[in-house]
C-alpha positions, 0 to 999 in steps of 0.5 A: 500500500503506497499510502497510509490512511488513518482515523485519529479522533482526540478530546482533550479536556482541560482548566484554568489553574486552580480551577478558576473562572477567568475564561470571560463569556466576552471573549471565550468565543474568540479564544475558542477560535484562537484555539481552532487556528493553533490546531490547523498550524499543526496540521490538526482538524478542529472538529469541536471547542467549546467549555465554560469559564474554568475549562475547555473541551477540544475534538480534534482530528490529528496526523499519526506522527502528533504526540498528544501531549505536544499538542495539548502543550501548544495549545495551553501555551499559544492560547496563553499567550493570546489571552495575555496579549489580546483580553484585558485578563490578567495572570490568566493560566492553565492547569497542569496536565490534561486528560485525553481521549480517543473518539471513535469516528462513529461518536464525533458527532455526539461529541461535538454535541456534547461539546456545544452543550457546555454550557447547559451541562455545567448547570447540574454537573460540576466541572470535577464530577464531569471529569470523574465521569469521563475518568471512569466511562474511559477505566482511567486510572486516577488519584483524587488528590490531582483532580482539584 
């Protein structure tokens, strides 16, 4: 076969430091597309962004040759900067780590629409359940002492 053919969904989750409400509804559109044009300078599809004022959800179609936790890394760090650069926000951050999962092609458009719904989600889920749940639905393995 001269060619290879992949089908690489990802949904990458992750928070403003210490779980903090300073992604502001003024510009967290913005920084939502900022995001998407990070994701096509890797040679990534955005297929979803969206979260709320402490957290992001991203689903993304990546090349083979991405290593997640780069792009997860480029992404935290670009969007700081655009935020740092471009809001009137000030010691905007990132939580350390992420969590990652695959998406079989079959679920994006659940995803995405999950994704969409953020907003509506988080008004009987908090961000912490709502990471437990994907944590435990994935047999993620995790530490309680890391999740806050």
């Amino acid at each position: 076969m001269p060619s290879t053919y992949i089908s690489l969904y990802y949904h990458l989750i992750f928070s403003t430091k210490l779980r903090e409400a300073t992604i502001l509804p003024e510009w967290r559109e913005r920084l939502h597309e900022y995001m998407g044009g990070i994701l096509r300078g890797l040679e990534g599809k955005p297929m979803g962004i969206g979260g709320t004022a402490d957290h992001v959800h991203v689903l993304a179609s990546l090349k083979a040759t991405h290593c997640l936790a780069d792009v997860a890394r480029e992404l935290k760090r670009s969007s700081s900067i655009w935020v740092a650069e471009n809001t009137t926000q000030t010691g905007f951050k990132w939580q350390e780590g992420y969590a990652g999962f695959s998406v079989s092609a079959s679920k994006v458009k659940t995803v995405q629409q999950y994704i969409a719904g953020q907003e509506e989600h988080h008004r009987v889920k908090t961000f912490r359940e709502e990471l437990v749940e994907f944590l435990e639905k994935a047999g993620v393995t995790y530490d309680e002492r890391y999740l806050d």
